[in-house]
Each structure stands twice: as structure tokens, then as C-alpha cells.
C-alpha positions as a Python dict, from the first residue, in 0.01 Angstrom:
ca = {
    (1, 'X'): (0, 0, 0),
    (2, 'X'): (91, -200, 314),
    (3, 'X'): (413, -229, 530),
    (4, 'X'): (499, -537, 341),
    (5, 'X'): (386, -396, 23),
    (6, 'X'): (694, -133, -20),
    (7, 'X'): (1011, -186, -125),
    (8, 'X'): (1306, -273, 48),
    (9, 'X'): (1692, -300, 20),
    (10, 'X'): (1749, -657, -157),
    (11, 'X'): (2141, -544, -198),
    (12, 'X'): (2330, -230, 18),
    (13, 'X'): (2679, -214, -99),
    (14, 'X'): (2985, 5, 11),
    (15, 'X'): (3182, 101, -303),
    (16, 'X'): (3546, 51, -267),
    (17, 'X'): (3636, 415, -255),
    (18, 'X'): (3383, 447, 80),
    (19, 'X'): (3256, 752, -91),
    (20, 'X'): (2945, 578, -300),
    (21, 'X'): (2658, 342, -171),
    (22, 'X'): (2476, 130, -426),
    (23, 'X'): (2125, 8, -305),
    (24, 'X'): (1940, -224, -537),
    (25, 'X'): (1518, -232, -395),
    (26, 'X'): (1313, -515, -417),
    (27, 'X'): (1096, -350, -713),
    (28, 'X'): (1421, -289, -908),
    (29, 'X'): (1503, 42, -859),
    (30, 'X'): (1885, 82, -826),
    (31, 'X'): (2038, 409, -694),
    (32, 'X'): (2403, 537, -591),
    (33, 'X'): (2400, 774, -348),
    (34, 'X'): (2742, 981, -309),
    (35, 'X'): (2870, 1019, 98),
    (36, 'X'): (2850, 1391, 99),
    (37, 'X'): (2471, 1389, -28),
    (38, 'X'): (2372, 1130, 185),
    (39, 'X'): (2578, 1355, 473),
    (40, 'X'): (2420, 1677, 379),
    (41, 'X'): (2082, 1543, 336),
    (42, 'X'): (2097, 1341, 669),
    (43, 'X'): (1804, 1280, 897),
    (44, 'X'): (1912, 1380, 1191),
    (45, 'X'): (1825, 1669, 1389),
    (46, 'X'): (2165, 1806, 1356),
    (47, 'X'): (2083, 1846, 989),
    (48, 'X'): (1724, 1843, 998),
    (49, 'X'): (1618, 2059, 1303),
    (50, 'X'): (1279, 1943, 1519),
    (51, 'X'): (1129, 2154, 1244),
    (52, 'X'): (1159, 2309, 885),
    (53, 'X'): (1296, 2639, 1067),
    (54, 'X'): (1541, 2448, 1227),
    (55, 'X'): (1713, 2288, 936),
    (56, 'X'): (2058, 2332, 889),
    (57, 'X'): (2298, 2402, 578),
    (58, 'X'): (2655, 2146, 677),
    (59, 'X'): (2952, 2288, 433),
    (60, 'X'): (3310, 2150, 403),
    (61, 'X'): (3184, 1721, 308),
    (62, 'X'): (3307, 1759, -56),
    (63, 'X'): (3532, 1462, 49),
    (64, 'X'): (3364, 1247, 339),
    (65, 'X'): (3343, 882, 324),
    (66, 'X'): (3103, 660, 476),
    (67, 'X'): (3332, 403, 761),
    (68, 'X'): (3039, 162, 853),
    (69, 'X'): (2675, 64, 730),
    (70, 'X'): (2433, -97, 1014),
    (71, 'X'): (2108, -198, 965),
    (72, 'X'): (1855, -43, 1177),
    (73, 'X'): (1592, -358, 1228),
    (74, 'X'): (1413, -431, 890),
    (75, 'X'): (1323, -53, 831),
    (76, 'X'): (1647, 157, 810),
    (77, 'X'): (2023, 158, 788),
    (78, 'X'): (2232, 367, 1015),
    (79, 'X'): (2554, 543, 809),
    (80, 'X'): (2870, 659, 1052),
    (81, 'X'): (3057, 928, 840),
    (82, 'X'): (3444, 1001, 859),
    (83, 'X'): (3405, 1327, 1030),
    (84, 'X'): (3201, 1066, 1351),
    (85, 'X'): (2854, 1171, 1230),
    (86, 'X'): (2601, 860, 1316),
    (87, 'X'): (2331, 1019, 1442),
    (88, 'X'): (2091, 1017, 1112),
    (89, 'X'): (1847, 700, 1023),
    (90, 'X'): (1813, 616, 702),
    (91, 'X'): (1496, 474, 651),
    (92, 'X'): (1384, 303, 325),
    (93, 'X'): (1138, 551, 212),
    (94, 'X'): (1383, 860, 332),
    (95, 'X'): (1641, 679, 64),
    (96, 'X'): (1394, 639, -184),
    (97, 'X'): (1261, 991, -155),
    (98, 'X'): (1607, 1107, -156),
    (99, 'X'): (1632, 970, -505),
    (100, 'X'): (1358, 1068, -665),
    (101, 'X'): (1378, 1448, -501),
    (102, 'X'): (1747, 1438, -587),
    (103, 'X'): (1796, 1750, -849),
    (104, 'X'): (1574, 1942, -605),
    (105, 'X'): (1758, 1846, -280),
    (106, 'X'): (2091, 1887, -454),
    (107, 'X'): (1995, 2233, -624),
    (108, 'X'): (1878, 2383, -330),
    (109, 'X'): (2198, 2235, -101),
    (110, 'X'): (2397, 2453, -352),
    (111, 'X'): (2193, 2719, -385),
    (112, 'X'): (2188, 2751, 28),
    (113, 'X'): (2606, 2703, 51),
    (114, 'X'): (2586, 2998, -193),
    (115, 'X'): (2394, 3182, -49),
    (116, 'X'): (2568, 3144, 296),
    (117, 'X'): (2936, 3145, 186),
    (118, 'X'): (2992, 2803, 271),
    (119, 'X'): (3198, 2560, 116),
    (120, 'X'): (3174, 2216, -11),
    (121, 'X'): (3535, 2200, 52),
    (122, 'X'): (3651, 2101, 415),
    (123, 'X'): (3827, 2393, 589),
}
């Protein structure tokens, strides 16, 4: 498959209540991603580390909202969070992995805030 062969974003939309993003893909696929996964799953080192070691478990965004959505040129979108986190680049095969991996991702975000005696819930 070639650059121009995958799929990209044919609609990105902000839900009303800032805390959902709907992205339909130029093959159909259609997700809704909710603010705190997107937040807790981000691609940035903050989140992600320089390597698997590295990566980080982010409690308390349970009720974060996503302020602004800019495209990144034609590969990625950039997401700036209510509590100023902008640092993560969402590209469109991190988004679409994200999807697909989502009841793994999700399961082991839990399983880690457990495990640490975090919270979802902001302090």
C-alpha cells in the first residue's frame, strides 16, 4: 500500500460537548474518539516516553475537553486539551490504530490507574 493508498480524514468534527471527536476516513470507517482517551493515549513524549520504559500512566482526565483541532499538513491533526496539553500528533494511522487497539489500550489504561492508585477523576 502506498502513501496515497491509505486512508485519510474525509470529515473531523468537534462534538458540541468538546468532549467527543467524530472522524469519518476515506474508506468509510467512522470512529468517535472520547477527549480523555485520545488524552491518555496521546503521542507525545510526555505520555509516550522516547521508549516503551518511558511511558507514562496520566490520571485525573475523566472530564477534559478538547479546545482546538489543527491540522498538521496532510498527515496529522494536532489536539490542544483543556488542561494546555498540545504537544501530541495525531497522525492518521496513530487514530486508526487507536481504534482498532481500543479494548486493549483502554483495558490496560485501567488496569495501570489501578494498579497505581490513580484516578480518572481530576484531583
Amino acid at each position: 500500500m502506498t502513501t496515497t493508498d491509505k486512508p485519510w480524514p474525509t470529515e473531523i468534527r468537534l462534538a458540541k460537548d468538546k468532549a467527543h471527536l467524530h472522524i469519518t476516513f476515506s474508506d468509510g470507517q467512522q470512529h468517535e474518539y472520547r477527549a480523555e482517551y485520545l488524552r491518555v493515549v496521546s503521542p507525545s513524549a510526555e505520555v509516550q516516553g522516547h521508549s516503551p520504559s518511558q511511558r507514562q500512566t496520566i490520571g485525573g482526565k475523566r472530564n477534559i475537553e478538547i479546545m482546538k483541532v489543527e491540522q498538521v499538513g496532510n498527515y496529522a491533526i494536532r489536539l490542544t486539551f483543556t488542561d494546555l496539553h498540545d504537544s501530541g500528533i495525531y497522525s492518521w494511522d496513530y487514530l486508526q490504530e487507536i481504534a482498532r487497539d481500543y479494548e486493549n489500550l483502554w483495558g490496560r489504561y485501567l488496569q495501570e490507574i489501578e494498579e497505581q492508585e490513580l484516578s480518572r477523576d481530576p484531583h
